[in-house]
C-alpha positions as CSV (number, residue, x, y, z in Angstrom):
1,X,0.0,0.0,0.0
2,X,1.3,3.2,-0.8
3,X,0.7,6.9,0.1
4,X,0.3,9.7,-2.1
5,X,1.1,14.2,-1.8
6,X,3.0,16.8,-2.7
7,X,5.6,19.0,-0.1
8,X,3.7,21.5,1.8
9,X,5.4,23.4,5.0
10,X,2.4,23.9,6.9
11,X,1.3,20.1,6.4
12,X,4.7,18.6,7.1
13,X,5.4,20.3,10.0
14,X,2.0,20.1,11.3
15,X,2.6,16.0,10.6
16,X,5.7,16.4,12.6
17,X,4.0,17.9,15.6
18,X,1.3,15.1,15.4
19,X,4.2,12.5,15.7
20,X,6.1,14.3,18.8
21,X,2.4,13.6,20.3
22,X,2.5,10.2,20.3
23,X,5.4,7.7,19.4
24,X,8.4,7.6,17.5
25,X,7.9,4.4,16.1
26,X,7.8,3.5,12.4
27,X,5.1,1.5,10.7
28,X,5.4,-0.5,7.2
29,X,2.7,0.0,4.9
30,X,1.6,-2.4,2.6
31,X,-1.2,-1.4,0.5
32,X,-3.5,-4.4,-1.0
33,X,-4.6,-5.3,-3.6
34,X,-19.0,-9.6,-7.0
35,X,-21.5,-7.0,-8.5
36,X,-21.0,-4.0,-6.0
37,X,-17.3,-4.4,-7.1
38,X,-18.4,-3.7,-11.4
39,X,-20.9,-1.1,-10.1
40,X,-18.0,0.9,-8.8
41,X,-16.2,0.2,-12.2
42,X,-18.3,1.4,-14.0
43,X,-19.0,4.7,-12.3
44,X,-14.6,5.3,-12.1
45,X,-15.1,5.0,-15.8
46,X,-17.8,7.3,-16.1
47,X,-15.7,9.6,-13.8
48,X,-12.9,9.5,-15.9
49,X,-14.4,10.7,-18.8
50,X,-15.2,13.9,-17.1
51,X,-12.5,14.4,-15.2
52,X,-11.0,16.8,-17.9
53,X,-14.2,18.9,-17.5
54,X,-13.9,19.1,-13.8
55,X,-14.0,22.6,-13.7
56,X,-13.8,23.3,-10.1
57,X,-9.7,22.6,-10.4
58,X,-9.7,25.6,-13.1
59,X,-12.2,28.2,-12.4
60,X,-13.3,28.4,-8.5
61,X,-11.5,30.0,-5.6
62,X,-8.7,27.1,-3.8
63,X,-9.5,28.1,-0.6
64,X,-13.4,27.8,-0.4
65,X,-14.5,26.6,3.2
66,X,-15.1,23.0,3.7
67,X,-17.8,21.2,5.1
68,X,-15.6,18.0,6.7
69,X,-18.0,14.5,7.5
70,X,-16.6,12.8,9.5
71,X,-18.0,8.7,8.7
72,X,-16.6,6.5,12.2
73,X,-16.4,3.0,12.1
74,X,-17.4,1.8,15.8
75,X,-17.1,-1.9,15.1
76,X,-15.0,-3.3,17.7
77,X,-13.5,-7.0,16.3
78,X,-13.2,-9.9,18.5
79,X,-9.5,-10.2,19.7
80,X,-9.0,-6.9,18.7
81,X,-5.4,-5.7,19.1
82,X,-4.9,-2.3,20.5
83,X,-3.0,0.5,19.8
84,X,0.4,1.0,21.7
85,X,2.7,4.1,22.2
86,X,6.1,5.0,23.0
87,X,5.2,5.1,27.4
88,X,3.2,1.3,27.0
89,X,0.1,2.6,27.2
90,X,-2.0,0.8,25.1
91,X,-5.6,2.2,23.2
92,X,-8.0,0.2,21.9
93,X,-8.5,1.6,17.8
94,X,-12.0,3.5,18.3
95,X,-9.8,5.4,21.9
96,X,-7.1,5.9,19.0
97,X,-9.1,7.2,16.0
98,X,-11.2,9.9,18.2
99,X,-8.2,11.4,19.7
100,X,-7.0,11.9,15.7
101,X,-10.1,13.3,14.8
102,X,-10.3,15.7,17.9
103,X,-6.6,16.5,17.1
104,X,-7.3,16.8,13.1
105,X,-10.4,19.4,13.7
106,X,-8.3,21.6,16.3
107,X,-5.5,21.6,13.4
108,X,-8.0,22.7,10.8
109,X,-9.6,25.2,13.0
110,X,-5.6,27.2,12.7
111,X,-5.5,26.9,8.9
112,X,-9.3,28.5,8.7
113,X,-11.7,28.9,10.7
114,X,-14.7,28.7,8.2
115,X,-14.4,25.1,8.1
116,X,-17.2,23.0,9.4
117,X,-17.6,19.4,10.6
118,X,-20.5,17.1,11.0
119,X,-19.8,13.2,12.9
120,X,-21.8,9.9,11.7
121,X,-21.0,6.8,13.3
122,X,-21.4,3.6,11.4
123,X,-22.4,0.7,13.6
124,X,-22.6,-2.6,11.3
125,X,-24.8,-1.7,8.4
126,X,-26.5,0.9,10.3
127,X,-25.6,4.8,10.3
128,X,-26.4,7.5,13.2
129,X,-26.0,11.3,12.0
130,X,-24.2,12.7,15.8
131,X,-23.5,15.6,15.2
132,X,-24.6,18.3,12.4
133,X,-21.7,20.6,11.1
134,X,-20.4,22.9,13.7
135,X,-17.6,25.4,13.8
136,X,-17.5,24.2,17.6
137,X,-14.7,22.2,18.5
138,X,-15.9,21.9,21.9
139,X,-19.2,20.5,20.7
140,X,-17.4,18.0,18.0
141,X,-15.6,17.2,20.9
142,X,-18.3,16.5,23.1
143,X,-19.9,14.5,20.6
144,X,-17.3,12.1,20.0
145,X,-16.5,11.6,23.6
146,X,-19.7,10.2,24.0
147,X,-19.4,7.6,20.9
148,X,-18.3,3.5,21.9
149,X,-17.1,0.9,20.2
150,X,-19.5,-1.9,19.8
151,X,-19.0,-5.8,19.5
152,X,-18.7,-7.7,15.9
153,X,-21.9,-9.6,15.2
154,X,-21.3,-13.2,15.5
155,X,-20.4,-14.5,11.2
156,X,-20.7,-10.9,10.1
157,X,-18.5,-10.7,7.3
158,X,-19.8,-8.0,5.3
159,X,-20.3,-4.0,5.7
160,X,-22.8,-2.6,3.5
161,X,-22.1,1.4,2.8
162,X,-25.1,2.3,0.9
163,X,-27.3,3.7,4.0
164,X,-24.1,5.6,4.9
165,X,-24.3,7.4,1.8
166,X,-28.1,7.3,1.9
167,X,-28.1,9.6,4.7
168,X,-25.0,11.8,3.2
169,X,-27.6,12.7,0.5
170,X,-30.1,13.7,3.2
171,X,-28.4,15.5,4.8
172,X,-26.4,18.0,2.7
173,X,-27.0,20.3,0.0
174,X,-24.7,20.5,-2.6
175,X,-24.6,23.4,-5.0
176,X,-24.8,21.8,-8.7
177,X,-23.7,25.1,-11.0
178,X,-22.2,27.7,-9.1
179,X,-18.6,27.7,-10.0
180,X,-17.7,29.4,-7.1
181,X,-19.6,27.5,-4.4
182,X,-20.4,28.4,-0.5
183,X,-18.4,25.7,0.2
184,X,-17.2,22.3,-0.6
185,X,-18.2,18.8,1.0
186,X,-16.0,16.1,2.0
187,X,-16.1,12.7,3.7
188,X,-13.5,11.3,5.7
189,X,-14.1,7.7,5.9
190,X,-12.6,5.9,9.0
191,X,-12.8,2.1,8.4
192,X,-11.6,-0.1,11.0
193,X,-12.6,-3.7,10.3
194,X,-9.9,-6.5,9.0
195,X,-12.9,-9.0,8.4
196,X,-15.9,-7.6,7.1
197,X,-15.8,-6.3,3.4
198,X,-17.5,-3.4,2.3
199,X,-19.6,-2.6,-0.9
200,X,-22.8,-1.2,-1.6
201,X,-26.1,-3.0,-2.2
202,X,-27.5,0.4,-4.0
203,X,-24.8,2.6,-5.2
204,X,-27.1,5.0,-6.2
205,X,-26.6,7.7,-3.4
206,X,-22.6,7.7,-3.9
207,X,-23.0,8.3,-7.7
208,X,-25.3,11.3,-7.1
209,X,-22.5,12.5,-4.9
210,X,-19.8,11.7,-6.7
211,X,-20.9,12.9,-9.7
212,X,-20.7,16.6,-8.2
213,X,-17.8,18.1,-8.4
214,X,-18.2,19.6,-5.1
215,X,-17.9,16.3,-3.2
216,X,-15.0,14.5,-2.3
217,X,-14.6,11.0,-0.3
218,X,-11.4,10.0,1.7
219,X,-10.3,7.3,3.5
220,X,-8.3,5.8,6.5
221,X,-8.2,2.3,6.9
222,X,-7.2,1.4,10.4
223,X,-6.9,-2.5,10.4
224,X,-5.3,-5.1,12.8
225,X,-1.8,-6.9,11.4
226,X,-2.5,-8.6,7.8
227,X,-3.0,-12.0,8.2
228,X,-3.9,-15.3,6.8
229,X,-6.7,-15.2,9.0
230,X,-8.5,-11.6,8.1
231,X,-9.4,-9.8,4.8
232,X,-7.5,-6.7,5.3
233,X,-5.8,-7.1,1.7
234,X,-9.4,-7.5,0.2
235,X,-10.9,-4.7,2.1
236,X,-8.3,-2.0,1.3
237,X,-8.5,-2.9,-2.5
238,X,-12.7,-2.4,-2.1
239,X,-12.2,1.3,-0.3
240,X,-9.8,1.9,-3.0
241,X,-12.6,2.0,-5.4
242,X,-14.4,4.7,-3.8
243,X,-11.5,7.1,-5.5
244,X,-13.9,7.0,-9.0
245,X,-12.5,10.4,-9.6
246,X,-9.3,9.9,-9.1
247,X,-9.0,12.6,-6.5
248,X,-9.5,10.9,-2.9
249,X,-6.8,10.2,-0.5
250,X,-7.1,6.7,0.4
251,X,-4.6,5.8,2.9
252,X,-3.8,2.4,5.7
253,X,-3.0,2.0,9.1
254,X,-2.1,-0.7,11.4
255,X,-1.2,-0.7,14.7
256,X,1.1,2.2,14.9
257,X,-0.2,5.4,16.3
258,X,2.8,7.3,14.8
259,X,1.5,6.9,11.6
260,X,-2.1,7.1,12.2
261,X,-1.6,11.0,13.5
262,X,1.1,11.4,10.2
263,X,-1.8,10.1,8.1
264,X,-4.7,12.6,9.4
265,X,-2.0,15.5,9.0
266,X,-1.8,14.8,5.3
267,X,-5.7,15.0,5.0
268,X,-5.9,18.5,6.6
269,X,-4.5,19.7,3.0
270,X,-8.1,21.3,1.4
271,X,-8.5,19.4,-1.7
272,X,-8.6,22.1,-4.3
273,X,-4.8,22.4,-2.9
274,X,-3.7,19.1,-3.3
275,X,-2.0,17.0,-6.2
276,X,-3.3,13.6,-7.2
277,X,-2.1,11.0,-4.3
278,X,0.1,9.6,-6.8
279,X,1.7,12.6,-7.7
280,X,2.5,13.2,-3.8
281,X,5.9,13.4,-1.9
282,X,6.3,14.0,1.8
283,X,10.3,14.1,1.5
284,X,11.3,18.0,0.7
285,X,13.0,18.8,-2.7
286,X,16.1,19.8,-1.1
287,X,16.4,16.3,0.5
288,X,15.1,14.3,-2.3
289,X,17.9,15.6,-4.5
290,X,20.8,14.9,-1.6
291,X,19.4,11.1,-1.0
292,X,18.8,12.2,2.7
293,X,16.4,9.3,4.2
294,X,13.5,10.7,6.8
295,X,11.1,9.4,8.9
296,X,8.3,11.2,7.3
């Protein structure tokens, strides 16, 4: 698995501050490789095809406020491993992902304050709309305190994403023709099971969305060690394909915190500002040209 950006001195050192917050140990990436899978197909084709006419990139203002939705996986797997830092305390992944979330929104807040963030919280197949978008850190905060992990259904091996974005639809109103919108909307999908694949049973809501060029879907996939065992492979390929435009970040974490807080610094870039995740580098020019390794 591989991550993709471009060098940015406010994102790099604001990664750098996220890693002296936790632990200074490294984590190895490895990024993996039925009818909801040629549904997506078809749409990133579709997408494709219009991506040369996606004219936000050429004709609206780069630093348009967002509106950030934040999607939460609460599953909680059976013999779930936790989250270690540098001291030995130990986290369990739901503890770990809200304190990058609270961390990611207070970050944002410094770039702009215009920014506003709404919480969902995705329990099995089923999706609860927490908090509506706020400015108020304090109230995102509150909200998220108050969210738990809950257990794995017994033979569970499935996550179905269509009421997810269902409810995105119902909530949210996207401007279609402006080309300099109120704001943009993106989703920041946090996805933390290693055995239960996702898909869509009705794609129909995420191709309305995706289809305007307002919207924009990320991902973090938070997973336990890849195995033999779990589908973590599988599952990161299947949250790959929610890039149909070619313009999400799609990123995976294991069990490293380190990297977890790395990874939500590279999402606070706004996406009118960012290159393709391919096209990203994390390494400064300077050093890239003087072979200087980093930890970044």
């Amino acid at each position: 698995m591989t991550d993709k950006q471009e060098p940015n001195d406010e994102i790099c050192s604001m990664s750098k501050k996220f890693e002296a917050i936790t632990t200074t140990d490294k984590n190895s990436h490895d990024r993996a490789g039925g009818n909801s899978s040629l549904i997506i197909s078809s749409i990133q084709q579709e997408m494709r095809q219009d991506s040369e006419e996606f004219f936000l990139s050429r004709g609206a203002k780069k630093d348009i406020p967002e509106r950030i939705i934040f999607v939460v996986d609460t599953i909680r797997e059976n013999d779930c491993t936790p989250f270690e830092i540098g001291s030995g305390a130990k986290f369990l992944p739901l503890e770990m992902i809200k304190r990058v979330v609270e961390i990611f929104i207070c970050a944002k807040g410094t770039i702009s304050r215009k920014h506003e963030y709404a919480i969902v919280e995705l329990t099995g197949d089923i999706v609860h709309w927490l908090c509506d978008f706020t400015d108020n850190p304090k109230s995102l905060i509150n909200h998220l305190d108050r969210v738990e992990d809950v257990a794995l259904e017994e033979n569970s091996r499935g996550c179905d994403l269509t009421e997810c974005f269902q409810l995105i639809v119902k909530k949210i109103d996207l401007e279609w023709s402006s080309r300099e919108p109120n704001s943009l909307t993106r989703v920041i999908l946090i996805y933390s099971r290693s055995h239960c694949v996702p898909g869509f049973s009705d794609p129909t809501s995420f191709r309305t969305l995706m289809e305007n060029p307002h919207f924009f879907t990320d991902v973090v996939y938070v997973h336990e060690p890849v195995t033999d065992e779990n589908e973590c492979e599988e599952i990161y390929t299947k949250l790959g394909e929610l890039d149909v435009k070619q313009n999400s970040y799609i990123f995976e974490v294991g069990r490293n915190a380190a990297a977890l807080h790395n990874t939500m610094a590279k999402l606070l870039a706004h996406p009118l500002q960012r290159p393709k995740q391919d096209d990203t580098s994390y390494v400064p020019q300077y050093l890239e040209t003087h072979d200087i390794q980093t930890n970044v």
